[in-house]
C-alpha positions as semicolon CSV with decimal commas, in nm:
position;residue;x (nm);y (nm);z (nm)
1;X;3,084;-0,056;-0,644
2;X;2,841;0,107;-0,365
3;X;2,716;0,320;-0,689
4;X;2,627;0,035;-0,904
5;X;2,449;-0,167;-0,598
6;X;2,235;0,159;-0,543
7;X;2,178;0,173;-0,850
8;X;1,991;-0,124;-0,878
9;X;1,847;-0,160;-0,521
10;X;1,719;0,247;-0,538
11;X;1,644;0,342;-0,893
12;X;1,465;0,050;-1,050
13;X;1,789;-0,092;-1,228
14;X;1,628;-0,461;-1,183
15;X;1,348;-0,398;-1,434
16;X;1,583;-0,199;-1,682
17;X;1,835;-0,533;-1,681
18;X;1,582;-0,744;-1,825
19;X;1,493;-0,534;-2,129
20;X;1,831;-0,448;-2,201
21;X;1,853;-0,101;-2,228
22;X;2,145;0,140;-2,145
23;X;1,946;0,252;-1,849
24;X;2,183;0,090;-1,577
25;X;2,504;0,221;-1,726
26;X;2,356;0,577;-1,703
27;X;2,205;0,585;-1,399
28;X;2,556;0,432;-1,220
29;X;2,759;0,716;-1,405
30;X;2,511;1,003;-1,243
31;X;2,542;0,834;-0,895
32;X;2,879;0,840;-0,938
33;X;2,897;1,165;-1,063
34;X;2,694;1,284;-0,751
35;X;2,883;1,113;-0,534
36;X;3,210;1,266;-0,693
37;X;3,115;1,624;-0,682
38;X;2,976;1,590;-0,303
39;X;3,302;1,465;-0,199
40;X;3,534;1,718;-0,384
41;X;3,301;1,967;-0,273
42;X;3,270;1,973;0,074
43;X;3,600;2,009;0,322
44;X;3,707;1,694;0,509
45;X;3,612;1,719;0,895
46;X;3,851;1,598;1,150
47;X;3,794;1,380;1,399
48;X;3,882;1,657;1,699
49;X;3,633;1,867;1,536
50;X;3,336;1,604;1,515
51;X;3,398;1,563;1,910
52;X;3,409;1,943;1,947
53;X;3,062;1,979;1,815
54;X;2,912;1,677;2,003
55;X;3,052;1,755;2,354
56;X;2,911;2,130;2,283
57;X;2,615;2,092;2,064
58;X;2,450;1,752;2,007
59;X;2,485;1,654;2,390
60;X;2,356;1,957;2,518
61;X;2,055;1,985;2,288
62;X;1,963;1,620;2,359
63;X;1,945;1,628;2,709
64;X;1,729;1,947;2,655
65;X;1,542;1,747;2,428
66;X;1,478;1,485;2,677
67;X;1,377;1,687;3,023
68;X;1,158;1,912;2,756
69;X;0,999;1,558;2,647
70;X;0,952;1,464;3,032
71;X;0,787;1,786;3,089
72;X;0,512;1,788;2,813
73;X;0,408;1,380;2,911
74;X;0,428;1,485;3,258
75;X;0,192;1,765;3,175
76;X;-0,032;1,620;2,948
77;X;-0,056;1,270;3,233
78;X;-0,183;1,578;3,489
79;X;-0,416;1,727;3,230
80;X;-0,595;1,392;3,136
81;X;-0,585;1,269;3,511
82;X;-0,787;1,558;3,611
83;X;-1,031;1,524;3,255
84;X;-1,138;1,169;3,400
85;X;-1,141;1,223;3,784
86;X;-1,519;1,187;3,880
């Protein structure tokens, strides 16, 4: 179901239903296909192990992304203070 209803929200299955080709019915067996393939594919990811990398990765690298953010505006607010000071 989430195939066919991307299929005709994200490639242009609402002008294809008017003319009556077999446009639609192709286009929902390659997302479906795709989506198939991705999901056999790739290894399922436990929940324990989705915490593991945010408590050690995404955190971390956020709040580094944040006080490096803070530092270059603070910088850049002292560098145009002192371009306009008379």
């Amino acid at each position: 179901m989430v195939c066919a209803v991307a299929t005709a929200l994200f490639l242009g299955a609402g002008t294809a239903l008017s003319s009556g080709t077999l446009v639609v019915p192709r286009q929902d067996f390659c997302a479906h296909l795709r989506h198939d393939v991705v999901s056999l594919d790739l290894p399922r990811v436990r929940f324990d192990q989705l915490l593991n990398v945010c408590w050690k990765w995404l955190i971390p690298l956020g709040l580094a992304n944040l006080v490096a953010t803070a530092g270059y505006r603070q910088m850049g607010a002292m560098s145009m203070k002192r371009l306009f000071q008379p």
